[in-house]
C-alpha positions in Angstrom: -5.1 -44.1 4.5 -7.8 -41.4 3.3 -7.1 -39.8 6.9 -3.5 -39.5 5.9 -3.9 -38.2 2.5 -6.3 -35.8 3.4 -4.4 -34.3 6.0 -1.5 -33.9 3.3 -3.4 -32.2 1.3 -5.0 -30.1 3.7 -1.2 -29.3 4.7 -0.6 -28.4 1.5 -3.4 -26.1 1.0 -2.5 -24.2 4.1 1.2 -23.9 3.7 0.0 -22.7 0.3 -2.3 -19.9 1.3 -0.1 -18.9 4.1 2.5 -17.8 2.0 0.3 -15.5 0.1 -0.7 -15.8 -3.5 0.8 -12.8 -5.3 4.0 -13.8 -3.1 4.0 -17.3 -5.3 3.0 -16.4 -8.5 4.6 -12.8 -9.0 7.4 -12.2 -7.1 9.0 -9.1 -8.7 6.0 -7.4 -7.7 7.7 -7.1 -4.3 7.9 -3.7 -2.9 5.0 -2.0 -4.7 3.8 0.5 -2.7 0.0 0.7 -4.2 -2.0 1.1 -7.7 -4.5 -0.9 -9.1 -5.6 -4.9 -7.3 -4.9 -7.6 -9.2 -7.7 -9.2 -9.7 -6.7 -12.9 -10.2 -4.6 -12.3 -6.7 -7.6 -10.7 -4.4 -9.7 -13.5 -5.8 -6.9 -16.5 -5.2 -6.7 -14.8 -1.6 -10.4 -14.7 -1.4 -10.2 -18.5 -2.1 -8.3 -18.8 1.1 -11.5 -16.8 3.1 -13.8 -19.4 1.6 -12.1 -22.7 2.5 -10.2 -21.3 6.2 -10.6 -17.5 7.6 -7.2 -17.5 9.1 -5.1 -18.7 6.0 -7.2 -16.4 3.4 -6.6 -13.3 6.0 -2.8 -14.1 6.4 -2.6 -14.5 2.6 -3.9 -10.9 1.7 -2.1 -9.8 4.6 1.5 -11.1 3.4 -0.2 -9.8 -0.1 -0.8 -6.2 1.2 2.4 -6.2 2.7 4.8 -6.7 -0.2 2.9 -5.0 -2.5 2.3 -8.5 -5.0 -1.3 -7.9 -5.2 -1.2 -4.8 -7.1 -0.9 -4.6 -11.4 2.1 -3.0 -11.8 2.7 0.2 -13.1 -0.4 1.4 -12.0 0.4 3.2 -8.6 0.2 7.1 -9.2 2.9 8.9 -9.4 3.6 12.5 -10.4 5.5 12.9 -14.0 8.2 16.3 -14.3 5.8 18.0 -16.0 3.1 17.6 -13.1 5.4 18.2 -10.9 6.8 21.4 -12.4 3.0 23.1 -12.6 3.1 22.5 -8.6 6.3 24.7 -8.4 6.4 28.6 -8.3 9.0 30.1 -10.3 11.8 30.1 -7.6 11.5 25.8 -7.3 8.8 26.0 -4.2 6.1 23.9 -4.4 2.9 26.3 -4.4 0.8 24.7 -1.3 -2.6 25.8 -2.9 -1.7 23.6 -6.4 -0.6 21.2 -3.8 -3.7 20.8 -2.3 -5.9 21.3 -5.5 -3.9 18.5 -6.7 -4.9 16.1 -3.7 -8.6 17.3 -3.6 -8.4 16.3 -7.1 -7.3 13.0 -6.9 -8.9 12.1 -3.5 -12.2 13.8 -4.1 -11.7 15.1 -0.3 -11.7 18.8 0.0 -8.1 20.0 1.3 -7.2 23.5 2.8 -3.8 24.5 1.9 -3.9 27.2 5.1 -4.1 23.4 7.1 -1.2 21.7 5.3 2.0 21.8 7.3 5.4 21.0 6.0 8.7 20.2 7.8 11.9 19.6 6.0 13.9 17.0 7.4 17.5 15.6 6.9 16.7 11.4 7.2 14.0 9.4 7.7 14.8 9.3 11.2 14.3 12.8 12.1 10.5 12.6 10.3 9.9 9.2 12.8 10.7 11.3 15.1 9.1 14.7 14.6 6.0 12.2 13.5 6.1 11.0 16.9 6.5 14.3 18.5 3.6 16.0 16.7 1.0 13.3 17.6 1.9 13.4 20.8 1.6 16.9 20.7 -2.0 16.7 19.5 -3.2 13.6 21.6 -2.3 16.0 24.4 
């Protein structure tokens, strides 16, 4: 009989941490795309490490993945106005703002003479020209 209820509840902790924390308890934080950790979530999947490796990697896995263990609103984005000191006065973005932007916010130092844009019609044609250019430069 303890054998039994053990192994339910074992069961039930697994099936739990397999499906994710963030995925259970906040499901309309599904599709964030980054921002701040939660950190009730990183700690309820670092739970899962303590008691089994596999379920507590597969939980911030599945957590990472749809975004639900990130605060919301708190991924950075750039406002009109930020945007519009970026742009020259014909609508261009300036690549040297550009790039002081991102060594700002990265702290990495970023040449604009080594940024390279492409404009592309769909998302397919950057998959592909992605593809194309790495291959390019593995070469």
């Amino acid at each position: 009989m303890k054998h039994k209820a053990l192994a339910i509840c074992l069961t039930a902790i697994l099936t739990i941490q397999l499906s994710g924390c963030g995925v259970l308890l906040h499901p309309e934080r599904k599709g964030q795309k980054g921002g701040n950790l939660d950190p009730a979530i990183a700690v309820l999947d670092a739970a899962g490490l303590l008691l089994f490796i596999v379920p507590g990697l597969i939980a911030f896995g599945v957590d990472l993945y749809y975004g639900t263990i990130y605060l919301p609103g708190t991924a950075k984005t750039l406002n009109q106005e930020e945007l519009n000191r970026l742009k020259s006065t014909d609508g261009q973005i300036r690549p040297d703002m550009l790039a002081r932007l991102i060594s700002d916010e990265t702290g990495q130092s970023v040449s604009a003479e080594a940024m390279v844009s492409y404009e592309v019609s769909s998302v397919d044609e950057l998959k592909r020209l992605l593809i194309e250019t790495s291959q390019n430069s593995s070469s």
